[in-house]
KEVOPA-965028 format. One line per 3 residues: number of its first residue (from 0); their letters; for each residue x, y, z of N, C-alpha, C. Coordinates in Angstrom, 2 decimals. Layout:
N
NUM) a) X/Y/Z/X/Y/Z/X/Y/Z ~ ...
***
This chain:
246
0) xxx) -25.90/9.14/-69.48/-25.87/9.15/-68.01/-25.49/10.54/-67.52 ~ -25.86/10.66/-66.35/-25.84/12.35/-65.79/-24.59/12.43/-65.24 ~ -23.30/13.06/-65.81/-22.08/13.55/-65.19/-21.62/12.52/-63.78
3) xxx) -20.64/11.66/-63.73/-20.31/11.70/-62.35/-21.45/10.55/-61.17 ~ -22.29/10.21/-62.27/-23.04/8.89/-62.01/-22.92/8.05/-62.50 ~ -22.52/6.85/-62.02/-22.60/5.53/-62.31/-23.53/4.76/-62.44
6) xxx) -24.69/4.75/-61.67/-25.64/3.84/-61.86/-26.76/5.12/-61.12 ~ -28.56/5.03/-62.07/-29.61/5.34/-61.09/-30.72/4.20/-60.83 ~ -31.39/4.32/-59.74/-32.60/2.77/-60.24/-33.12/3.92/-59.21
9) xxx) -34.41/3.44/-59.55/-35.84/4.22/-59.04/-36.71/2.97/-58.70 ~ -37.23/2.76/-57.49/-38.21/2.18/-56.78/-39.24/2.85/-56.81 ~ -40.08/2.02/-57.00/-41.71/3.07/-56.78/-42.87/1.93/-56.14
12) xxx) -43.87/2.72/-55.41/-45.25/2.33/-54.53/-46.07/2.80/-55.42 ~ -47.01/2.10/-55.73/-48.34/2.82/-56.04/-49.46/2.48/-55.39 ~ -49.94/2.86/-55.03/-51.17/2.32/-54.20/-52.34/2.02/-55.52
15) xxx) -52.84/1.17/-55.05/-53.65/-0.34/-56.34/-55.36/-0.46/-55.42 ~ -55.96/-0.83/-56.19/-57.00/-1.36/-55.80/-57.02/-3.13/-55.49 ~ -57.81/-3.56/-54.70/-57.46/-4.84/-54.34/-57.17/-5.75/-56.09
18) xxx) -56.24/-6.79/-55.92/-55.96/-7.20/-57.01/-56.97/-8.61/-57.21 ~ -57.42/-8.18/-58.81/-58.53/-9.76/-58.75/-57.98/-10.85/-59.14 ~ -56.48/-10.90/-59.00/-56.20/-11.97/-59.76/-54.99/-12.69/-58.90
21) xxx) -55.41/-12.79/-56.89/-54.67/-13.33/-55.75/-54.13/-14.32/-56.09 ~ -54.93/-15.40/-56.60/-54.41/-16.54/-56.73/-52.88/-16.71/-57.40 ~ -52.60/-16.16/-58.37/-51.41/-15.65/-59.04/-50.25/-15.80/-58.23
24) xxx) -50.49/-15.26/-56.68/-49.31/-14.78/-55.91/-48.97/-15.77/-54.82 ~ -48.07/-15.79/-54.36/-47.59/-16.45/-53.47/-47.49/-15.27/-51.93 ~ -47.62/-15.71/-50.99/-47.14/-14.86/-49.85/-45.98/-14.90/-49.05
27) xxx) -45.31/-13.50/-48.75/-44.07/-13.76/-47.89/-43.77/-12.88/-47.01 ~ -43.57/-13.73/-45.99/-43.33/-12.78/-44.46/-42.22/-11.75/-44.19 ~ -42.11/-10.69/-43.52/-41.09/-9.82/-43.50/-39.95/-10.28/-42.65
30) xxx) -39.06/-9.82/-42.83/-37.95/-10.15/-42.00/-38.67/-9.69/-40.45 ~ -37.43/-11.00/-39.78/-37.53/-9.87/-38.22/-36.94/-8.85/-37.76 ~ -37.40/-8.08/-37.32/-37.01/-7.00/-36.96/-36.90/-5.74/-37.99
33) xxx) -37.76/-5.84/-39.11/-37.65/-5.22/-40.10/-39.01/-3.71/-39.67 ~ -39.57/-4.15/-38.94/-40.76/-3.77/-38.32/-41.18/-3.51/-36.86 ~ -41.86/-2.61/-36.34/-42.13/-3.18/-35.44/-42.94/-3.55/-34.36
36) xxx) -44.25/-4.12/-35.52/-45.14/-5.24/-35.18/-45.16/-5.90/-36.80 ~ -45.73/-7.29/-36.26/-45.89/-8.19/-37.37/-46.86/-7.67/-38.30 ~ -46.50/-8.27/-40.24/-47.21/-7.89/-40.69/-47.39/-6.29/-40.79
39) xxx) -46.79/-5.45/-40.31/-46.90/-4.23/-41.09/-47.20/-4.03/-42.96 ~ -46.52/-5.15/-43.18/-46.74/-5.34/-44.75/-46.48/-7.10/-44.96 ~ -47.54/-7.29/-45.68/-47.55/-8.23/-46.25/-46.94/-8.54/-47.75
42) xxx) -46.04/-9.06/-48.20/-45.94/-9.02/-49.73/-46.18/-10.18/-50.37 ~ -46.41/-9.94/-51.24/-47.28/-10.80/-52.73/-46.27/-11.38/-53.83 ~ -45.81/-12.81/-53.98/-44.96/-12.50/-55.42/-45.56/-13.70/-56.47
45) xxx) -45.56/-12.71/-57.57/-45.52/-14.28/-58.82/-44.35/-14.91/-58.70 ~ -44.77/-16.26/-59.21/-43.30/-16.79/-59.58/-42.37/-16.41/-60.94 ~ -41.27/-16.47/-60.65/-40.42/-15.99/-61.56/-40.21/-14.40/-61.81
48) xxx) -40.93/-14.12/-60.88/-40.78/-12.15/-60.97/-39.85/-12.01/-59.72 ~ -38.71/-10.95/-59.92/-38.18/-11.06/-58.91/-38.14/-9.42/-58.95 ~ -38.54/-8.33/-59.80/-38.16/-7.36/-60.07/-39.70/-6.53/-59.24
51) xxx) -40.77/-7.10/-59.66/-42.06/-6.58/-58.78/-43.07/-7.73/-58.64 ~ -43.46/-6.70/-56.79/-44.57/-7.55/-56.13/-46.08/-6.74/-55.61 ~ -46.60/-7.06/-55.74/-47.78/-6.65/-54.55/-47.89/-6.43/-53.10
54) xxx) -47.83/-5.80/-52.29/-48.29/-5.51/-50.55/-49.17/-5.43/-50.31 ~ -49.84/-5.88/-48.92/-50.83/-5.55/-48.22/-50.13/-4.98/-47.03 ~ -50.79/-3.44/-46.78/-50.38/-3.19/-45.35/-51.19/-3.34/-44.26
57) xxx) -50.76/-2.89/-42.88/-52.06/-3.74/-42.10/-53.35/-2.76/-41.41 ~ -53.29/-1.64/-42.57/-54.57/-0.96/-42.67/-55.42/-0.92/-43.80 ~ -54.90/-2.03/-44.49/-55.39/-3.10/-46.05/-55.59/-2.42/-47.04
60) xxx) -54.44/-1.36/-47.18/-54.00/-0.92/-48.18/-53.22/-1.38/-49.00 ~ -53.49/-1.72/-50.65/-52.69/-2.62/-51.50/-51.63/-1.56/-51.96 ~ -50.37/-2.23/-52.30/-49.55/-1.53/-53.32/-48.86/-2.16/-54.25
63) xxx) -48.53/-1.80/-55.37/-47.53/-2.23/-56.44/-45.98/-1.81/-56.28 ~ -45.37/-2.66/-55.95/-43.74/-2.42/-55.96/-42.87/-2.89/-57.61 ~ -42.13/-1.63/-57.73/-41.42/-2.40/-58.92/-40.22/-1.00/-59.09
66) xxx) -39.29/-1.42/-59.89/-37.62/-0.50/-60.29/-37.63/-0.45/-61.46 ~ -37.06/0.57/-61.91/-36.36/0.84/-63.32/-34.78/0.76/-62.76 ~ -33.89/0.93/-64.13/-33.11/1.51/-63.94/-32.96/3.23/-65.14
69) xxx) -32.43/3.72/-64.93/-32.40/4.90/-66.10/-31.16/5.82/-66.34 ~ -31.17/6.41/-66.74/-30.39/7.45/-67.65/-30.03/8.46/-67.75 ~ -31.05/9.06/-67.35/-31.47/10.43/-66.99/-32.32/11.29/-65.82
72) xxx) -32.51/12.71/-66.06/-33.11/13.00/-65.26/-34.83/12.92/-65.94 ~ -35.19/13.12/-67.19/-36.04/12.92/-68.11/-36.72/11.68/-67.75 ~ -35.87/10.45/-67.80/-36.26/9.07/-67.56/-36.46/9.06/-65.98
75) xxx) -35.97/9.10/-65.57/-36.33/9.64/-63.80/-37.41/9.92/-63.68 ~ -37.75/11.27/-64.00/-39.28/11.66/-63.75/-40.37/10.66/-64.10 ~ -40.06/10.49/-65.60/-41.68/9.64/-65.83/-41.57/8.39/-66.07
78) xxx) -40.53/7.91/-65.07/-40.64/6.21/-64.57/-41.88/6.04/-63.62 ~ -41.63/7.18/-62.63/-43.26/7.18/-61.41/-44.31/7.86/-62.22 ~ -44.52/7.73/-63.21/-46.03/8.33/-63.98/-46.79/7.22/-63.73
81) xxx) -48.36/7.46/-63.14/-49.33/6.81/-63.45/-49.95/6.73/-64.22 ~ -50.38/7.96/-64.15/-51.34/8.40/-65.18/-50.50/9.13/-66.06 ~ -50.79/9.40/-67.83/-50.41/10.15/-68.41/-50.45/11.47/-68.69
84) xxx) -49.75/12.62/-68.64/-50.19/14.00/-68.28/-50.91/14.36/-69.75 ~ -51.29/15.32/-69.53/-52.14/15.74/-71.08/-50.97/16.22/-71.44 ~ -49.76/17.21/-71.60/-48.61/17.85/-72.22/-47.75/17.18/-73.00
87) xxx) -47.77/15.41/-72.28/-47.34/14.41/-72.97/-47.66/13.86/-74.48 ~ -46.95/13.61/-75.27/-47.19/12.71/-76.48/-47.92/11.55/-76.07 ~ -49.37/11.50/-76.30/-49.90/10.94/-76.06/-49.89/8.84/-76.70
90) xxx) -49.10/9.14/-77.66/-48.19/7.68/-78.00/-47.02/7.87/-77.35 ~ -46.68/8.55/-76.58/-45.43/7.83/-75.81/-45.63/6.69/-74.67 ~ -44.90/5.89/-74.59/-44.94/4.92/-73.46/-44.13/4.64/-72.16
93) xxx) -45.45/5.05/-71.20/-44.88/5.07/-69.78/-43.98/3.92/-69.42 ~ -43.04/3.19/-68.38/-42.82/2.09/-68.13/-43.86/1.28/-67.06 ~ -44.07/2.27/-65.79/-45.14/2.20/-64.90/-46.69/1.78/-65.16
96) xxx) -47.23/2.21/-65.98/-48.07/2.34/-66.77/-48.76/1.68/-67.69 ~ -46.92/1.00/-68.58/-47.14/0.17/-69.30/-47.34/-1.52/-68.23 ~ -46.55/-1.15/-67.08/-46.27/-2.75/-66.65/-47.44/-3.20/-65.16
99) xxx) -48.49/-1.96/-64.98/-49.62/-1.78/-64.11/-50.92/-2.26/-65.10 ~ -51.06/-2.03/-66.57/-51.87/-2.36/-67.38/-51.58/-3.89/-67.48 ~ -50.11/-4.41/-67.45/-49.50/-5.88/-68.56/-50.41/-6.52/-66.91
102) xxx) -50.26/-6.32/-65.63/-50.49/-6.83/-64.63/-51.55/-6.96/-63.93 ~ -52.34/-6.29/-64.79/-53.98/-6.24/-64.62/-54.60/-5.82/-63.17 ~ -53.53/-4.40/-62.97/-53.82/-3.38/-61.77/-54.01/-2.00/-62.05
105) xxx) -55.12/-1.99/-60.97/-55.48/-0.47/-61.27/-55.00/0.40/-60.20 ~ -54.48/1.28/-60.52/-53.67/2.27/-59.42/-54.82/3.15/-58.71 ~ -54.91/3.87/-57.50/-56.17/4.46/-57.51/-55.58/6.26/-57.35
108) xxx) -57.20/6.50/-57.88/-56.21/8.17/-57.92/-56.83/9.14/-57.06 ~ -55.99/9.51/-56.73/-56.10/10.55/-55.62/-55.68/11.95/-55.41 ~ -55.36/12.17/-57.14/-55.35/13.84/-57.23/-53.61/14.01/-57.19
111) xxx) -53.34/12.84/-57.62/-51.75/12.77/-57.50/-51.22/11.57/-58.53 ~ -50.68/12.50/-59.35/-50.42/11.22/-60.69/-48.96/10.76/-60.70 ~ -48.69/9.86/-59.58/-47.28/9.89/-59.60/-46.85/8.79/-58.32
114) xxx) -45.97/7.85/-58.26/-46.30/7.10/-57.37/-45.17/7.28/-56.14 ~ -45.43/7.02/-55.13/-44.07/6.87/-54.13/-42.54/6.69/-54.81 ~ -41.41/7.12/-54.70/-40.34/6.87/-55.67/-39.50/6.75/-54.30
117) xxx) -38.24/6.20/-54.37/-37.24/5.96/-53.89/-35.68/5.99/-54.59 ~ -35.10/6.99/-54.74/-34.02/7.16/-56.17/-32.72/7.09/-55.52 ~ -31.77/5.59/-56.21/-30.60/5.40/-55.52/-29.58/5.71/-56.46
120) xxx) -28.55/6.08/-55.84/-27.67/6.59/-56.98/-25.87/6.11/-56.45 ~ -25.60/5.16/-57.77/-23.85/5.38/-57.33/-22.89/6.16/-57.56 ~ -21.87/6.91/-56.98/-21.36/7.95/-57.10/-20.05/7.14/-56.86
123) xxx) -19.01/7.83/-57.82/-17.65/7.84/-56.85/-17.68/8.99/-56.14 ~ -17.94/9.89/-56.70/-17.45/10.57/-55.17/-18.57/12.14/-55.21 ~ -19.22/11.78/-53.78/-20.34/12.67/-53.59/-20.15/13.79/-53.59
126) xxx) -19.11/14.27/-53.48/-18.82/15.95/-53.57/-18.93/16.47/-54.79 ~ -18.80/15.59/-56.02/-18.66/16.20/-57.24/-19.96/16.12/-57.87 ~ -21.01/15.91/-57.15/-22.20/16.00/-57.28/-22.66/17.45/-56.72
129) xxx) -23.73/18.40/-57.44/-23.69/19.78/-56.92/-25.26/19.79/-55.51 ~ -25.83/20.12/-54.73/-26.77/20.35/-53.94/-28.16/20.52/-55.32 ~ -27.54/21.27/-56.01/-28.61/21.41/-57.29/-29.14/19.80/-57.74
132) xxx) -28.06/18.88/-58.10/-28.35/17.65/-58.83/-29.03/17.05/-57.75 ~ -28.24/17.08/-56.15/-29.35/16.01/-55.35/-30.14/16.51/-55.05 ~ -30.94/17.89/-55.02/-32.15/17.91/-55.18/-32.94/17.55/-56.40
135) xxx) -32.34/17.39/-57.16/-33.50/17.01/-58.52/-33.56/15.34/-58.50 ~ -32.64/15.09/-57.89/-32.47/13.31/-57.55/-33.57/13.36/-56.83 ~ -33.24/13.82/-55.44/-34.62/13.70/-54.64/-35.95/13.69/-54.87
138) xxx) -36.27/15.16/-55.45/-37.47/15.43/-56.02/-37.91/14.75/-57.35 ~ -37.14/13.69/-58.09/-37.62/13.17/-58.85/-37.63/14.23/-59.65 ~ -36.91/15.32/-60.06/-37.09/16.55/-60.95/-36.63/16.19/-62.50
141) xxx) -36.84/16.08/-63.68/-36.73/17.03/-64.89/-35.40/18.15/-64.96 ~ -34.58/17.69/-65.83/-33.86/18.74/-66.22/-33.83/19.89/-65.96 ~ -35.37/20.22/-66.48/-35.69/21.31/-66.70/-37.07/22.03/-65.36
144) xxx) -37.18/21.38/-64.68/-37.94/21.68/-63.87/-37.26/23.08/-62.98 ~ -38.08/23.83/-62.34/-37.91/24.43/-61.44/-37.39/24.05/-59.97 ~ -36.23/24.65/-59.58/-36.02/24.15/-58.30/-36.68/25.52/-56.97
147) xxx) -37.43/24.43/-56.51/-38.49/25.46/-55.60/-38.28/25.64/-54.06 ~ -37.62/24.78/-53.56/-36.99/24.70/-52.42/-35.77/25.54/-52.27 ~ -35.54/26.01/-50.70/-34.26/26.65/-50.94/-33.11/26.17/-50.05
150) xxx) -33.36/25.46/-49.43/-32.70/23.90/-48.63/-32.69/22.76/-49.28 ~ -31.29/22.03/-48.87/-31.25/20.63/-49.07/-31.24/19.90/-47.48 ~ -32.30/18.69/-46.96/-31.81/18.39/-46.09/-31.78/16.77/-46.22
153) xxx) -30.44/16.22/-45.62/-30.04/15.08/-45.73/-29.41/14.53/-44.50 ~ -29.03/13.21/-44.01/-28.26/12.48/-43.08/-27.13/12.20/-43.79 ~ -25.81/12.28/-43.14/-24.22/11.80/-44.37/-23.52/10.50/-43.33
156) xxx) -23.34/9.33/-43.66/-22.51/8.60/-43.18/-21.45/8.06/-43.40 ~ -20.66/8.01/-42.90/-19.18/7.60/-43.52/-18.78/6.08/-42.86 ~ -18.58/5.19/-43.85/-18.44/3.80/-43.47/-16.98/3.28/-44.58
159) xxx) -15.74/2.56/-44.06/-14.67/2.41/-45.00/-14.53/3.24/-45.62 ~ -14.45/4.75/-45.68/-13.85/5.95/-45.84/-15.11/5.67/-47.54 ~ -15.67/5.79/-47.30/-16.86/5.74/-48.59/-18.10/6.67/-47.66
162) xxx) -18.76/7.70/-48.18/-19.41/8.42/-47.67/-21.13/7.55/-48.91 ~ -22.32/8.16/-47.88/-23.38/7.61/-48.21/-24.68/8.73/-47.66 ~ -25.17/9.38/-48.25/-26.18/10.49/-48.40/-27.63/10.14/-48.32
165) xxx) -28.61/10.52/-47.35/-30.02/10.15/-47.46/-30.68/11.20/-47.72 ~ -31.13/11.85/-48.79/-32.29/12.93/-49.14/-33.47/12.92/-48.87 ~ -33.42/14.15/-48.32/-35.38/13.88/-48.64/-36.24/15.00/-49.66
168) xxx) -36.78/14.41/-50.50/-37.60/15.57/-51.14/-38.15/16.15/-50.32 ~ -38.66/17.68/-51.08/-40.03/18.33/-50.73/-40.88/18.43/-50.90 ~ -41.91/17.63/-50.54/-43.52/17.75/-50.28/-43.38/17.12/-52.11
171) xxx) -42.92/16.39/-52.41/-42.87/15.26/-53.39/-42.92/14.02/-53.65 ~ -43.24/13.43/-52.40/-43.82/11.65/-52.28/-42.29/11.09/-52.74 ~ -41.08/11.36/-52.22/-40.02/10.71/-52.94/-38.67/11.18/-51.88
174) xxx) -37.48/10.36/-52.29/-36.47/10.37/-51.26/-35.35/9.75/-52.17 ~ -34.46/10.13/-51.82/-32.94/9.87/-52.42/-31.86/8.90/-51.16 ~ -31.17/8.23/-51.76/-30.00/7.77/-51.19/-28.86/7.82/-52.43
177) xxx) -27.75/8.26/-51.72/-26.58/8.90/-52.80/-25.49/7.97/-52.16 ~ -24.43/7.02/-52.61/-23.52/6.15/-52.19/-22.60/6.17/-53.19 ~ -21.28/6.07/-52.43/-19.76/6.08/-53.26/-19.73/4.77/-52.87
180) xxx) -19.99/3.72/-51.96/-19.77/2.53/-51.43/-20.42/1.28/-52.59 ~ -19.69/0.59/-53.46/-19.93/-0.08/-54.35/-20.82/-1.80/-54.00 ~ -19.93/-1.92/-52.80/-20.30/-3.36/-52.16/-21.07/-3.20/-51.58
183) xxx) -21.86/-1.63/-51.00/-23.46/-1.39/-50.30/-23.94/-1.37/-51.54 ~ -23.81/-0.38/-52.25/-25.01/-0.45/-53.53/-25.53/-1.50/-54.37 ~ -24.70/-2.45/-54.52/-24.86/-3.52/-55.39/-25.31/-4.83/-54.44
186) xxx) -24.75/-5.21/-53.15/-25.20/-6.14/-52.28/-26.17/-5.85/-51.48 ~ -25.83/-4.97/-50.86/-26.99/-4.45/-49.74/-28.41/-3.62/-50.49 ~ -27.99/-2.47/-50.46/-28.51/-1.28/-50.68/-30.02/-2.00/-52.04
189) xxx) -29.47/-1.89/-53.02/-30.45/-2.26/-53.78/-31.11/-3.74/-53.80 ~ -31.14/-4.58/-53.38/-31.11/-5.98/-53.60/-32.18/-6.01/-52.03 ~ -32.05/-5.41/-51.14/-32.78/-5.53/-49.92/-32.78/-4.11/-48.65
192) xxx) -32.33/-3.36/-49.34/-32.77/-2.10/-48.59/-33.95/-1.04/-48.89 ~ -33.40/-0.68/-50.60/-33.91/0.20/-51.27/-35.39/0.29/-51.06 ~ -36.35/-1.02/-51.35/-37.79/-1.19/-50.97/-38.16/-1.25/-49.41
195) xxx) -37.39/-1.92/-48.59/-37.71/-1.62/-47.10/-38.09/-0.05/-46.69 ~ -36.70/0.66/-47.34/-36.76/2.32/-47.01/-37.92/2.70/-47.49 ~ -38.25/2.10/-48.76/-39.57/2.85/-49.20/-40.77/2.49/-48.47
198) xxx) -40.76/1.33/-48.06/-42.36/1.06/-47.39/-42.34/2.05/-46.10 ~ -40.83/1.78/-45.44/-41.15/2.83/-44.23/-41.64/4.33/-44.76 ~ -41.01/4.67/-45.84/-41.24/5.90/-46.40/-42.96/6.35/-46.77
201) xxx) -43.33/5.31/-47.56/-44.71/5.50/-47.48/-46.01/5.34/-46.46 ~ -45.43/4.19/-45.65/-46.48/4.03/-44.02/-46.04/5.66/-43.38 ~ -44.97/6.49/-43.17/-44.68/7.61/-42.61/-45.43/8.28/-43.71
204) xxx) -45.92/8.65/-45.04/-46.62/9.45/-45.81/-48.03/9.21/-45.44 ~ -48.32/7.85/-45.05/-49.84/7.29/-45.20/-50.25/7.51/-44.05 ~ -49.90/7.08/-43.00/-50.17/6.55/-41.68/-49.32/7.66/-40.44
207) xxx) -48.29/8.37/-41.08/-48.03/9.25/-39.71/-46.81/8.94/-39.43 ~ -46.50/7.80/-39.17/-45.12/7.37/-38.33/-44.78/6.50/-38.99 ~ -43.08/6.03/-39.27/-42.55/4.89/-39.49/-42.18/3.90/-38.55
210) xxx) -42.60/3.09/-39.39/-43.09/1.80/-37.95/-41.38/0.83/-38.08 ~ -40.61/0.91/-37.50/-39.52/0.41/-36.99/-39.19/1.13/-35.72 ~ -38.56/0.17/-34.80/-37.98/0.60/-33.40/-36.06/0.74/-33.76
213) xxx) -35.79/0.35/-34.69/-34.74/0.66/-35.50/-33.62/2.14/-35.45 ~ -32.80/2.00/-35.43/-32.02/3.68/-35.50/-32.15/4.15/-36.72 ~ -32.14/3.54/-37.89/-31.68/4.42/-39.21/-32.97/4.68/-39.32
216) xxx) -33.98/3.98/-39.63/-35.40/4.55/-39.63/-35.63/5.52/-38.77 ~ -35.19/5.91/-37.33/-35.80/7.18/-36.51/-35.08/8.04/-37.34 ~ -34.07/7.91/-38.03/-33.50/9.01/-37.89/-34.04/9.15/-39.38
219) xxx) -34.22/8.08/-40.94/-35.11/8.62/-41.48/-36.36/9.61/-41.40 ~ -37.12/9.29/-40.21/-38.29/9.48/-40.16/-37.96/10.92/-39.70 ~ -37.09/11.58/-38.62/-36.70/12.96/-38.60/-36.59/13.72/-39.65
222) xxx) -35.50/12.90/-40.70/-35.17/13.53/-42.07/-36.46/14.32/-42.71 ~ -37.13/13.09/-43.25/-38.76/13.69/-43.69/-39.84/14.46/-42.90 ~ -39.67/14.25/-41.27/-40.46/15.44/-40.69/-40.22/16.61/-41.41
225) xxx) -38.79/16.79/-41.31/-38.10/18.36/-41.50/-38.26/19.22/-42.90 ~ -38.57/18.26/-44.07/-39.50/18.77/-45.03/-40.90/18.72/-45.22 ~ -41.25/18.35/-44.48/-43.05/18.82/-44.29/-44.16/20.30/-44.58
228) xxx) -44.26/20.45/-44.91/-45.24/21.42/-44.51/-45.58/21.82/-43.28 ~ -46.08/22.63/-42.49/-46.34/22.64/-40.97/-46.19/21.90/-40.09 ~ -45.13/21.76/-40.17/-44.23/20.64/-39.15/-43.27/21.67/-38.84
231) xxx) -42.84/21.22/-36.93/-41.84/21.75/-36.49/-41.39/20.27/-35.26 ~ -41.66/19.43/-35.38/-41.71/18.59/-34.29/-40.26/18.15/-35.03 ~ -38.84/17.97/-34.84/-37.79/17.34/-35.62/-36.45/17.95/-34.91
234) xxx) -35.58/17.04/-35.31/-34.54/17.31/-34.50/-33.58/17.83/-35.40 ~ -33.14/19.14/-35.37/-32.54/19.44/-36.77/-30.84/18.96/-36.25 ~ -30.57/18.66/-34.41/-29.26/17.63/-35.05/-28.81/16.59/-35.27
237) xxx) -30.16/16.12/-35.89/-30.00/14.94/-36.37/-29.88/14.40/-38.10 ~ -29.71/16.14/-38.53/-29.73/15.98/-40.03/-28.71/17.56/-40.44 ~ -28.56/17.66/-41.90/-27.64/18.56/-42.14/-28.59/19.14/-43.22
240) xxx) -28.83/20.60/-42.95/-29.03/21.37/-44.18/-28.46/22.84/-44.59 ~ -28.34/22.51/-45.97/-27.80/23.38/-46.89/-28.36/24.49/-47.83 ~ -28.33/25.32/-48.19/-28.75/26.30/-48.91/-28.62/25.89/-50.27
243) xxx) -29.71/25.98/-51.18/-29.49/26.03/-52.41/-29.37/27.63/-53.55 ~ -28.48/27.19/-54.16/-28.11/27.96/-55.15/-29.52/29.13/-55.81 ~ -29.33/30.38/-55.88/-30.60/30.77/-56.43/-31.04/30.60/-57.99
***
């Protein structure tokens, strides 16, 4: 485990081609107020899977939802592999990959081998985490990867004197939440947040805007303006950024 972490789990989207094998699934409606219009997403579940489902969104785009948990920053990265890179050991085995084949879905590709990620992390205590590590949290980075950005920008909330961190990668299809708060991470946070954040996360990648009338979502959806590419439309006080280390 990486210094000073307690727990990582990685959520991931992949966008799928329609699935031929509906019957399989059961359908289930979103919460209220999770959205805001009905049906923004539809989800799909087998029975007895409680770990991944299928979506329809309501521009009938399919996706595959599913978590790891992991270890590393190594295991991090190529939990969201779709496709296998050529640099790779070509007998090594993806998890994504392996459990998109067991499920008889095809991911579709689009010049991007890597799926939506969402990376939650428990901390005791967020300070002893460096700007270096939550950017590689964010970005879904490799050990050893290059850090290419020279900002970190995030939202910080403090709830029962437990602080709680929202990242956003750069121009990396991926986003971080960092929590010292044990009874969010384990009740809330992962169990029924973690995938909400991500669908908003990906309808705002796909579609433009995140569709909640919600506060934490606007103020998500600022977060990720502000790493964009040619974007200036964002409220920078509505988020905190930091300089990274050269």
């Amino acid at each position: 485990m990486i210094p000073n972490i307690e727990s990582i789990f990685i959520h991931i989207a992949v966008k799928i081609e329609k699935p031929k094998n509906l019957d399989a699934y059961v359908s289930t409606a979103s919460e209220d107020f999770s959205f805001d219009k009905n049906n923004r997403f539809t989800d799909y579940h087998k029975k007895n899977s409680n770990n991944s489902f299928i979506s329809l969104d309501d521009k009938k785009q399919w996706y595959y939802f599913t978590n790891f948990e992991v270890n590393s920053f190594s295991e991090l990265k190529l939990a969201r592999q779709i496709f296998k890179p050529s640099y790779l050991n070509q007998e090594l085995t993806l998890p994504l990959i392996e459990q998109l084949t067991k499920e008889d879905l095809i991911p579709k590709f689009e010049g991007y081998d890597k799926g939506y990620a969402h990376v939650s992390v428990k901390t005791k205590d967020i300070q002893s985490l460096s700007p270096i590590i939550k950017s590689r949290l964010a970005n879904v980075d490799g050990e050893d990867d290059p850090i290419v950005s020279s900002n970190l920008h995030y939202i910080s909330n403090t709830y029962n004197h437990t602080k709680t961190n929202f990242i956003s990668g750069v121009e990396t299809n991926s986003f971080a939440t960092i929590t010292e708060s044990s009874d969010y991470y384990n009740s809330i946070h992962i169990p029924k947040v973690s995938n909400l954040y991500l669908k908003y996360f990906l309808y705002f990648i796909e579609h433009g805007i995140v569709p909640s009338k919600q506060m934490m979502p606007k103020l998500l959806n600022n977060l990720w303006l502000s790493t964009q590419a040619n974007t200036n439309n964002w409220n920078s006080n509505l988020l905190k950024v930091i300089p990274l280390p050269d």
